[in-house]
Each structure stands twice: as structure tokens, then as C-alpha cells.
N, CA, C and O atoms as a MOPAC input file, in Angstrom:
PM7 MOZYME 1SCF
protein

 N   -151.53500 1    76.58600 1  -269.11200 1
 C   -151.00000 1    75.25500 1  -268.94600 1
 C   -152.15300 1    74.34700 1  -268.52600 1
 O   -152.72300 1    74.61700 1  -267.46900 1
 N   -152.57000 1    73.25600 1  -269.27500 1
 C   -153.36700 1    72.18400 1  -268.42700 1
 C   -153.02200 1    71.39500 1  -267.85400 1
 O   -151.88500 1    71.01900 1  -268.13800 1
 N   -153.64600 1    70.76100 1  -266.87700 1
 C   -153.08900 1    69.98200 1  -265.71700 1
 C   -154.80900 1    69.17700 1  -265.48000 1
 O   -155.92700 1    69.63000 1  -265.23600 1
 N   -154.29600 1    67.91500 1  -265.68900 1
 C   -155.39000 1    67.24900 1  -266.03500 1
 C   -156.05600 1    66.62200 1  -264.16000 1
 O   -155.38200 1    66.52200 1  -263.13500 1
 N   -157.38500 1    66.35600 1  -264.33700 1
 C   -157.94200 1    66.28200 1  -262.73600 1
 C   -159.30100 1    65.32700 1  -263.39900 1
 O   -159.96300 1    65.24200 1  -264.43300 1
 N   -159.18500 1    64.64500 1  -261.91300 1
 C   -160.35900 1    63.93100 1  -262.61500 1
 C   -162.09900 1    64.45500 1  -262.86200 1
 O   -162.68900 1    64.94900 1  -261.90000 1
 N   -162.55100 1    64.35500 1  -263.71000 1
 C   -164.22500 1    64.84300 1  -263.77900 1
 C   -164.96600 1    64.67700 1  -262.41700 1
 O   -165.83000 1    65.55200 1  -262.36600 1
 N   -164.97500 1    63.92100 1  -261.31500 1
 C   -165.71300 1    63.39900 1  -260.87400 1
 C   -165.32700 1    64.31400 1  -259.07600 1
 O   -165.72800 1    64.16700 1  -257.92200 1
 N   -164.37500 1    65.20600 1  -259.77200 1
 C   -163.85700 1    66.19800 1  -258.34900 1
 C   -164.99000 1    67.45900 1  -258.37600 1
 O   -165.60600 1    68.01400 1  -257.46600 1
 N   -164.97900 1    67.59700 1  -259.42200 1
 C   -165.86500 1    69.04700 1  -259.92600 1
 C   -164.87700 1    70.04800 1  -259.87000 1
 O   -163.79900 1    69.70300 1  -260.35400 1
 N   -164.93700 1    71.18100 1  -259.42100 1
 C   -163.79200 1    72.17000 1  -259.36400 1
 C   -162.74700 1    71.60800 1  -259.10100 1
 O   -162.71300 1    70.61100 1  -258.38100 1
 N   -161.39800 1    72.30000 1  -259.79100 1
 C   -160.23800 1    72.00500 1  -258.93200 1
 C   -160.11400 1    72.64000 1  -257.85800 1
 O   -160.71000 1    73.64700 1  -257.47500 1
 N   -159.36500 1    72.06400 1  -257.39400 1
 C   -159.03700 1    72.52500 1  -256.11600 1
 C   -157.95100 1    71.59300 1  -255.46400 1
 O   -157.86100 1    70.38700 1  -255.69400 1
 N   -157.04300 1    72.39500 1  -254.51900 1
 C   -155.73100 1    71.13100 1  -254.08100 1
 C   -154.55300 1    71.84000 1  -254.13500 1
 O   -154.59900 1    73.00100 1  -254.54400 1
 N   -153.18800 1    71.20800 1  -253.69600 1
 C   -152.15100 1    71.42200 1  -254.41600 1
 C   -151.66600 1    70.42600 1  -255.72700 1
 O   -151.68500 1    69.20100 1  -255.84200 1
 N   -151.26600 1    71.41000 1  -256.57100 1
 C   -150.48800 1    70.85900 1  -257.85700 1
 C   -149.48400 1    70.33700 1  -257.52500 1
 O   -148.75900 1    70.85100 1  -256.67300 1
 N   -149.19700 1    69.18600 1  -258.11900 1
 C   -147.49700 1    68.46600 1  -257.59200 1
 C   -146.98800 1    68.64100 1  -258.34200 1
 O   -147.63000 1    68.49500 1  -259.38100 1
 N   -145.62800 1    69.04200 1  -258.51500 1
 C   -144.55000 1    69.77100 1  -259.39500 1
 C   -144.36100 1    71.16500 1  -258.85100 1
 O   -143.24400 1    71.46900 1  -259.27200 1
 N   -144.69800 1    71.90900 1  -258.34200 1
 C   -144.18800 1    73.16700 1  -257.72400 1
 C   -144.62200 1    74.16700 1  -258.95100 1
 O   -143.91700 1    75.15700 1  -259.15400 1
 N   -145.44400 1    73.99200 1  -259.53900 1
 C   -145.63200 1    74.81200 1  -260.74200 1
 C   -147.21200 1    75.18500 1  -260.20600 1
 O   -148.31900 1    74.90700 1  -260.66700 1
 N   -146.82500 1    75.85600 1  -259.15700 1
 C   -147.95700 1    76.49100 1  -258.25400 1
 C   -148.20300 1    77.75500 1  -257.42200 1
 O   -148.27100 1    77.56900 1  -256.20700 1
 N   -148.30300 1    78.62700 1  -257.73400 1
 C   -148.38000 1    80.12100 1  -256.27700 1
 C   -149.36700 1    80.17000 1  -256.10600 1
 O   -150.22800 1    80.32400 1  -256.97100 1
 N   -149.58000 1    80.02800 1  -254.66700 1
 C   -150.88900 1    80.38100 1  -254.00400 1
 C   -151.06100 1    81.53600 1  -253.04100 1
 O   -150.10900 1    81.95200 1  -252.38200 1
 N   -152.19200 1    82.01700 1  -252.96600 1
 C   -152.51400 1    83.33100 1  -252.14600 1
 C   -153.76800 1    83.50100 1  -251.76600 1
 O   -154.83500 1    83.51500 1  -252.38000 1
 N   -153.45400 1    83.63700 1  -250.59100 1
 C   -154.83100 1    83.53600 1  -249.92400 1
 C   -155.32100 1    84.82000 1  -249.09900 1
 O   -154.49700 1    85.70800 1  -248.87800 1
 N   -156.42500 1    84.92600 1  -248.71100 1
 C   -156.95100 1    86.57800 1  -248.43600 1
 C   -156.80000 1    86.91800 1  -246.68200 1
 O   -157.58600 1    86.71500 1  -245.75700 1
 N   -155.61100 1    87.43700 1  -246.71700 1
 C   -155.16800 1    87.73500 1  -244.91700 1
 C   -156.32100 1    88.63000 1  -244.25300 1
 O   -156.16100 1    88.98900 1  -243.08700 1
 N   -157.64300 1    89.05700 1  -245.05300 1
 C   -158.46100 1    90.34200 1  -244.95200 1
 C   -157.53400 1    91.13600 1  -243.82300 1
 O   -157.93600 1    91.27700 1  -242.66800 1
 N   -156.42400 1    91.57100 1  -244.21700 1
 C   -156.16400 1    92.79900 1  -243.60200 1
 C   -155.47200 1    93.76700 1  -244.87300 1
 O   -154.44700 1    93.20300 1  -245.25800 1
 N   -155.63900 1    94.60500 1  -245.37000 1
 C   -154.96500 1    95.07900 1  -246.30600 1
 C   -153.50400 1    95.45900 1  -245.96000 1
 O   -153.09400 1    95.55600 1  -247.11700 1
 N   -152.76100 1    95.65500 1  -245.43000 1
 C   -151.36700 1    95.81500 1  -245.41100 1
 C   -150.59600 1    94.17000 1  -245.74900 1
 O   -149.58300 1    94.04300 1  -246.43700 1
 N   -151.36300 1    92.99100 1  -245.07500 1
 C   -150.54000 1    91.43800 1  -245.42900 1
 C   -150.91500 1    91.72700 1  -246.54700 1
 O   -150.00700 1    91.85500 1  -247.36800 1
 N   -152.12600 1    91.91100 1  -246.96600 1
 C   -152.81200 1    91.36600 1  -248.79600 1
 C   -151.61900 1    92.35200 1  -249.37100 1
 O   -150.71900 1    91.64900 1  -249.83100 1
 N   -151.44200 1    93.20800 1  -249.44200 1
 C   -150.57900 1    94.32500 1  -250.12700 1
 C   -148.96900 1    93.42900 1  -250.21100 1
 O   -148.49500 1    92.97700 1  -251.25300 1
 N   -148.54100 1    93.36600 1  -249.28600 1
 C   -147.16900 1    92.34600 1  -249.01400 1
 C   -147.39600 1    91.27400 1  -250.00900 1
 O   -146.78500 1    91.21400 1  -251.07600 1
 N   -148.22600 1    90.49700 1  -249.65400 1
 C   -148.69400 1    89.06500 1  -250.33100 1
 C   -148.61700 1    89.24900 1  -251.60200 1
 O   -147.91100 1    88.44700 1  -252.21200 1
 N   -149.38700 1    90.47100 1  -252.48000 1
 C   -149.08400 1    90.22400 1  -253.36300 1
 C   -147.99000 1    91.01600 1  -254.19900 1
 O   -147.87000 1    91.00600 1  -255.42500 1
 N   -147.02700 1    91.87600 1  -253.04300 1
 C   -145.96300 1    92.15400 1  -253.88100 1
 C   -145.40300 1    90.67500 1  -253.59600 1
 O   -146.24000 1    89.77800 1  -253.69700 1
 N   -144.57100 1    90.44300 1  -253.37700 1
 C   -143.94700 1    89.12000 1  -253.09200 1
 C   -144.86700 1    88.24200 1  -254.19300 1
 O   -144.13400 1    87.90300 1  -255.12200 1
 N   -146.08500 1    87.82600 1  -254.35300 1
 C   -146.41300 1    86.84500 1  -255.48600 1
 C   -146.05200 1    87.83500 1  -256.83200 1
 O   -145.94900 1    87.00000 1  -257.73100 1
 N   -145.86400 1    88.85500 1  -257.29700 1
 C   -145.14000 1    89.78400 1  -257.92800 1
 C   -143.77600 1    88.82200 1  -258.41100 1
 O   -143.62600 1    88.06200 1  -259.36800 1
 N   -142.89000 1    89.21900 1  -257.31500 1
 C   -141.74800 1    88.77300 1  -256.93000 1
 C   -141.38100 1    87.47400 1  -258.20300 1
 O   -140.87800 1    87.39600 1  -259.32400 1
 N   -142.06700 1    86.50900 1  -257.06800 1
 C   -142.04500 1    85.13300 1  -257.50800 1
 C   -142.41000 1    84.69500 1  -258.65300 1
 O   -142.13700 1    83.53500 1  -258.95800 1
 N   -143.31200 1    85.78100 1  -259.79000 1
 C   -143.58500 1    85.09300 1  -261.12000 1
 C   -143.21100 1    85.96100 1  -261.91400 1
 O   -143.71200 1    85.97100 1  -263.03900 1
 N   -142.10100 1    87.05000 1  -261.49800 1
 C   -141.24000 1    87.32600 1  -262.58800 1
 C   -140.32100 1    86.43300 1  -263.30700 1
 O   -139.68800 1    85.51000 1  -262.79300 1
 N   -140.30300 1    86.79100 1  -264.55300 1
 C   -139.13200 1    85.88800 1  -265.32400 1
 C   -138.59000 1    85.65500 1  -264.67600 1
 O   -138.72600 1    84.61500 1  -264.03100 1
 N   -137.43800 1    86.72400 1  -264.45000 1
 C   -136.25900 1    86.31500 1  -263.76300 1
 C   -136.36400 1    85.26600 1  -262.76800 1
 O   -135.92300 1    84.13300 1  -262.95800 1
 N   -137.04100 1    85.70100 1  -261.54300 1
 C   -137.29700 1    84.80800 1  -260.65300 1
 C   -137.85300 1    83.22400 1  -260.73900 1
 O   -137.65100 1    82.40200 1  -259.84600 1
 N   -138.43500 1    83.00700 1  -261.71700 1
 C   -138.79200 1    81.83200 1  -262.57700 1
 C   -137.93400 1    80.87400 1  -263.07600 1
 O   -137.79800 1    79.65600 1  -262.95400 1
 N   -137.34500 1    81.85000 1  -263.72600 1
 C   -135.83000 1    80.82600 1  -264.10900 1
 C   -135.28900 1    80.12000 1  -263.33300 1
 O   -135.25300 1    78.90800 1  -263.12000 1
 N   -134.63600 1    81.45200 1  -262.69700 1
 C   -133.76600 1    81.53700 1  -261.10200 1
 C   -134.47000 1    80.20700 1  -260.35100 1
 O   -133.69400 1    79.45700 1  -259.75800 1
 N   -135.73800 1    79.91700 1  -260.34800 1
 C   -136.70500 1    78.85100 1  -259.55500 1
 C   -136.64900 1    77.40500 1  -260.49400 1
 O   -136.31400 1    76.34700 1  -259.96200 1
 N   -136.91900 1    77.46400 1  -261.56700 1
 C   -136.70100 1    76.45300 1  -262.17100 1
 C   -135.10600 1    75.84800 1  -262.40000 1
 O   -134.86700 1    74.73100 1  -261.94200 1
 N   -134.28600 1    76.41600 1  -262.94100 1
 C   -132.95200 1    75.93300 1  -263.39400 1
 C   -132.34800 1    75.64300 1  -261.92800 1
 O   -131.36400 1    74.90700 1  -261.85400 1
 N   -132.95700 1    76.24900 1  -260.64900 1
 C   -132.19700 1    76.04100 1  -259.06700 1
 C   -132.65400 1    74.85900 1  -258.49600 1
 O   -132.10100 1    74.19400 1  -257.62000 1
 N   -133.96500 1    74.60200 1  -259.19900 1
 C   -134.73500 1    73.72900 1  -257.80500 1
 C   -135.31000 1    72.33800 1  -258.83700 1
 O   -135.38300 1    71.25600 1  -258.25500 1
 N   -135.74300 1    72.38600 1  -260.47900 1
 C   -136.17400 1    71.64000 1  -261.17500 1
 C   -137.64200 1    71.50800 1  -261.21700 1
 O   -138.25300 1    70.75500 1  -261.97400 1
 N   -138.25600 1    72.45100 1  -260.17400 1
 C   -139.82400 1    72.75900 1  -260.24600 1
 C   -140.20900 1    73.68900 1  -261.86600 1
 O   -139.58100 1    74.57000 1  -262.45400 1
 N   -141.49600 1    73.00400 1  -262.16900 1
 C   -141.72900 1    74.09300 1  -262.97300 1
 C   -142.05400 1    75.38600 1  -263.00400 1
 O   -142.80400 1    75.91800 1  -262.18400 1
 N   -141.39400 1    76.07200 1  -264.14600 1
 C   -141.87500 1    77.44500 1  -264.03500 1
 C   -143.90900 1    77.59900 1  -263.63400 1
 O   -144.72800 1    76.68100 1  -263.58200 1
 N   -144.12400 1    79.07300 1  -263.42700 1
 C   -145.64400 1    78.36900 1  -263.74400 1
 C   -146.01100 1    79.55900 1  -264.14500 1
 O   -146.87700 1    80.24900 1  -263.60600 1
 N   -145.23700 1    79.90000 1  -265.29700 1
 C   -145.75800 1    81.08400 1  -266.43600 1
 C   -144.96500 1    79.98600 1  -267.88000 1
 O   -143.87900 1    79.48700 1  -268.17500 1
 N   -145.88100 1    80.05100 1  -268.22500 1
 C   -145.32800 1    79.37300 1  -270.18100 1
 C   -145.03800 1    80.37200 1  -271.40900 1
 O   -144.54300 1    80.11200 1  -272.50500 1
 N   -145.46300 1    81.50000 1  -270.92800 1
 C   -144.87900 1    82.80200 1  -271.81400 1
 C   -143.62100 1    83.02500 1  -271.58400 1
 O   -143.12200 1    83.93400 1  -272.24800 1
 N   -142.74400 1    82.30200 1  -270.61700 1
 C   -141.61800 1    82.40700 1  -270.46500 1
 C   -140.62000 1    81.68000 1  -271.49800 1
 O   -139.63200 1    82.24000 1  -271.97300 1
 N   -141.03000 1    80.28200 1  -271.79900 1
 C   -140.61500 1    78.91200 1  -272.18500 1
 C   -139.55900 1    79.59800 1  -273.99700 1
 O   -138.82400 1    78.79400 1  -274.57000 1
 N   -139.64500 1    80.34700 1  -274.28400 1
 C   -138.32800 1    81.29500 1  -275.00800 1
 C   -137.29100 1    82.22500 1  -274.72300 1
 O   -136.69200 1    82.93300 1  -275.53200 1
 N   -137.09700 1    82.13200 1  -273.15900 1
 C   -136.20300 1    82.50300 1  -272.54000 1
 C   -134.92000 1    81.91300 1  -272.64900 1
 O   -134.74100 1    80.82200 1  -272.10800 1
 N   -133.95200 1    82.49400 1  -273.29800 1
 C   -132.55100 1    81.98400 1  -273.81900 1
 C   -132.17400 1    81.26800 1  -272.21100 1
 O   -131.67900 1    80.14200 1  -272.16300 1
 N   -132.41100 1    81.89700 1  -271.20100 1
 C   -131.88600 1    81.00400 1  -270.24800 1
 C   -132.13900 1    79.81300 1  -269.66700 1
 O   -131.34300 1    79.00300 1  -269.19100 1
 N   -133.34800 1    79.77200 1  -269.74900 1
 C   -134.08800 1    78.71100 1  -270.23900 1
 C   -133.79600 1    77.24700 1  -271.30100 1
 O   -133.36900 1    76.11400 1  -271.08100 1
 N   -134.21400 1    77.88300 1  -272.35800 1
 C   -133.35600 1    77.08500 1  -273.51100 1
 C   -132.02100 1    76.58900 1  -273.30200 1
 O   -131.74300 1    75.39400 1  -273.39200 1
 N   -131.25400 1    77.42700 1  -273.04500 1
 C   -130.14600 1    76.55100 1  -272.89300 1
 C   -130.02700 1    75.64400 1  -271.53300 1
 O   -129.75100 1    74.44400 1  -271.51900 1
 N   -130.24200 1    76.31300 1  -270.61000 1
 C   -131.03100 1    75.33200 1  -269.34800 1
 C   -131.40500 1    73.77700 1  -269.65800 1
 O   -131.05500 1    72.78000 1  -269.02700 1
 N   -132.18000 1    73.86800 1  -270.76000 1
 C   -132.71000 1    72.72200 1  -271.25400 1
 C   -131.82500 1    71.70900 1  -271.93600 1
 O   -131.57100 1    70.54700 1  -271.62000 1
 N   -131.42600 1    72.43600 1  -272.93800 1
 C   -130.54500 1    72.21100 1  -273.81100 1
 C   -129.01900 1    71.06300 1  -273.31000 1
 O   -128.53000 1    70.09300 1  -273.88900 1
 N   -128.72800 1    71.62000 1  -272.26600 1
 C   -127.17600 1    72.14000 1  -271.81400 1
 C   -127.23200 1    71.35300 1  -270.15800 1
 O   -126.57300 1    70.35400 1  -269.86700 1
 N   -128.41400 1    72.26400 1  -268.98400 1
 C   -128.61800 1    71.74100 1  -267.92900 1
 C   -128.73100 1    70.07000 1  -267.56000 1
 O   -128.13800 1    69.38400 1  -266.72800 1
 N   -129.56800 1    69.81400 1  -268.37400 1
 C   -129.81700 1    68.21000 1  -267.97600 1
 C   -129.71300 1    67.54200 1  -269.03100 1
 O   -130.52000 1    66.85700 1  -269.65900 1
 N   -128.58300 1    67.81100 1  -269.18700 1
 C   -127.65500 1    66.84700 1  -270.04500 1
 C   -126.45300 1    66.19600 1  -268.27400 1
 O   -125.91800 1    65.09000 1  -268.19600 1
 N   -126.39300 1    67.17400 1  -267.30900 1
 C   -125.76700 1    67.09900 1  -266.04900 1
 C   -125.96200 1    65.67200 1  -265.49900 1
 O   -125.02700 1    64.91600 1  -265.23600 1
 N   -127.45300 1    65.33400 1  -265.32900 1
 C   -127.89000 1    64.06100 1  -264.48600 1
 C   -127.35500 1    63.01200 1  -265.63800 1
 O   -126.34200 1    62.46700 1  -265.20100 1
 N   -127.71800 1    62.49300 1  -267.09200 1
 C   -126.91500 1    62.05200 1  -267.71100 1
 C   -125.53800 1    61.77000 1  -267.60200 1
 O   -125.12500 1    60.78100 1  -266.99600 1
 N   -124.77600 1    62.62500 1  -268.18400 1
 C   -122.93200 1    62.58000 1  -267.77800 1
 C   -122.90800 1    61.71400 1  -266.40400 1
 O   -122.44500 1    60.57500 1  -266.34800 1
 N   -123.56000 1    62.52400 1  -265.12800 1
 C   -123.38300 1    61.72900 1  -264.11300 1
 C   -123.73300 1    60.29400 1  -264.03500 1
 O   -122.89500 1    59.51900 1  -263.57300 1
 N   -124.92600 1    59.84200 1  -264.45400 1
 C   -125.06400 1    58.04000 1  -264.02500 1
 C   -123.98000 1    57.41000 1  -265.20500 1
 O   -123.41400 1    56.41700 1  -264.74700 1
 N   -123.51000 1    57.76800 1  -266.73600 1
 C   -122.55800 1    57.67400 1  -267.29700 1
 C   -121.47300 1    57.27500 1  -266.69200 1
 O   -121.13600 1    56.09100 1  -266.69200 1
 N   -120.89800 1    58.07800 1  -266.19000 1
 C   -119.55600 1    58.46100 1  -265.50000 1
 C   -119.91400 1    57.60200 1  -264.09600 1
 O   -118.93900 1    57.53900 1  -263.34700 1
 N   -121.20100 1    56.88600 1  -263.56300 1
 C   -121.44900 1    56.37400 1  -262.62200 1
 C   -121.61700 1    54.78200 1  -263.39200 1
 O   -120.74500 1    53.97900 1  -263.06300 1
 N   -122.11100 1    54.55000 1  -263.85600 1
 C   -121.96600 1    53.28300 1  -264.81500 1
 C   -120.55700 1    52.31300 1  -265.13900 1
 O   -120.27200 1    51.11600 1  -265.11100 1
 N   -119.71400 1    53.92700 1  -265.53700 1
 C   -118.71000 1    53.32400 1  -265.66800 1
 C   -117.12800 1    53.40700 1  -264.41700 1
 O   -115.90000 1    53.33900 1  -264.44800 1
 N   -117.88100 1    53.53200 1  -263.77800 1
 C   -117.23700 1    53.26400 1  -262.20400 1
 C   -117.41900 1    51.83100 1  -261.79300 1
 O   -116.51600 1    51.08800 1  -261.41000 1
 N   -118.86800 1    51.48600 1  -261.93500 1
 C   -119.49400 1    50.25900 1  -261.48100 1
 C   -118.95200 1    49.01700 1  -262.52000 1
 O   -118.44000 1    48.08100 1  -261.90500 1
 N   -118.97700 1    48.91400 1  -263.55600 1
 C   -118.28000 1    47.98300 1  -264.47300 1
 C   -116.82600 1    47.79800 1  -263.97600 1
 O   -116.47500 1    46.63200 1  -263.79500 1
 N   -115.58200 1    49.16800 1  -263.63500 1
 C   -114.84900 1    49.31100 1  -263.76700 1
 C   -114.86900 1    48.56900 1  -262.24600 1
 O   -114.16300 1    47.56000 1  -262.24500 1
 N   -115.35200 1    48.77700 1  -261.29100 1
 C   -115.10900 1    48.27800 1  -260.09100 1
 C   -115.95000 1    46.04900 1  -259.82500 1
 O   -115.76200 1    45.11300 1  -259.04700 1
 N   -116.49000 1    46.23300 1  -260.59900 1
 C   -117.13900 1    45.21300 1  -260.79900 1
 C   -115.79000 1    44.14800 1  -261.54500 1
 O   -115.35600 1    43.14000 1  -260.98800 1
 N   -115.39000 1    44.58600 1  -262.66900 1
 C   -113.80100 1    43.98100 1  -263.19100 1
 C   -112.68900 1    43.77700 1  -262.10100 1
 O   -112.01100 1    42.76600 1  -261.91600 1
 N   -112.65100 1    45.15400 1  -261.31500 1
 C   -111.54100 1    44.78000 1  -260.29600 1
 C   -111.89200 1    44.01800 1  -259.16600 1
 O   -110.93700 1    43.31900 1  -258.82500 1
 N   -113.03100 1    43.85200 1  -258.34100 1
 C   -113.18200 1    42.72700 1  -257.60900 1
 C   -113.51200 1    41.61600 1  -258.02900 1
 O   -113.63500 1    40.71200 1  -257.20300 1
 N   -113.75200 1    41.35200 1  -259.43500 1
 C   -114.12200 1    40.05800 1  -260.08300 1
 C   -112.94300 1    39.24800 1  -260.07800 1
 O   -112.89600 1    38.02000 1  -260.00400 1
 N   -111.88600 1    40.15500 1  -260.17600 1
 C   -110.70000 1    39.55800 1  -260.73700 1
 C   -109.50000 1    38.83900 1  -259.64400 1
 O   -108.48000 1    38.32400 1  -260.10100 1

């Protein structure tokens, strides 16, 4: 995935905004490092990806995923949700806008 930064930083470095980020850092003790990275394991399985994206609206931050039927329809299907709602919120506001006009 690219994620564009300006030339004039040199390395990246930072947090990414969008949540389409795991970070891990070196506890030098080997039993945390071992934990740390089952758990970053964890967190960039598919499943758990999904589960993270379709729950929270952060991006995944694996793109080998992005043909995941759950996904797709996620897409498809999910946010079509915020739509319907200002819709159905639109037409509250007209509808209430008529009755105190009147």
C-alpha cells in the first residue's frame, strides 16, 4: 500500500492516520517480544482484519485481503448504512421544516 509523505522528511517515520497501522517495538526481553508478536499475529489475520475494519471503519492494513467476500459485501452493502441514514435524516428535516412552517 502507498501512503504518500513528504520528500523533505527523509525516512518515514510517525503514525499513519487511518488506523491502517501495527506497530511493534523491541521490549529486549524475549518472553514480551514473543507475546508481542503473537498478538501482532493475532491482529493481521484476515479474520481479525475484517472483524477490525467492517467494526471500527479503520483500514485493513493487509491488501491481499481486499477479495474477501466479507469484505466485498461490507463494501458493497455496509456503507450504503451512513447513506439511508442522512436520507431518512433529510427527510425528517423537510418534513419537520413543513410542519413548523405551517
Amino acid at each position: 500500500m502507498f501512503i504518500p509523505y513528504a520528500d523533505s522528511v527523509g525516512d518515514r517515520n510517525g503514525v499513519v492516520i487511518g488506523g491502517a497501522v501495527l506497530w511493534l517495538m523491541d521490549a529486549e526481553e524475549a518472553a514480551k517480544d514473543a507475546a508481542a508478536c503473537e498478538f501482532m499475529k493475532f491482529m493481521a489475520a484476515e479474520s481479525q482484519q475484517v472483524t477490525w475494519h467492517t467494526g471500527t471503519g479503520y483500514f485493513p492494513v493487509r491488501t491481499d485481503i481486499s477479495s474477501n467476500s466479507d469484505l466485498t459485501t461490507f463494501w458493497l452493502v455496509g456503507l450504503q448504512a451512513p447513506r439511508r441514514f442522512y436520507y431518512c435524516l433529510s427527510i425528517i428535516t423537510v418534513w419537520l421544516r413543513s410542519f413548523f412552517s405551517a
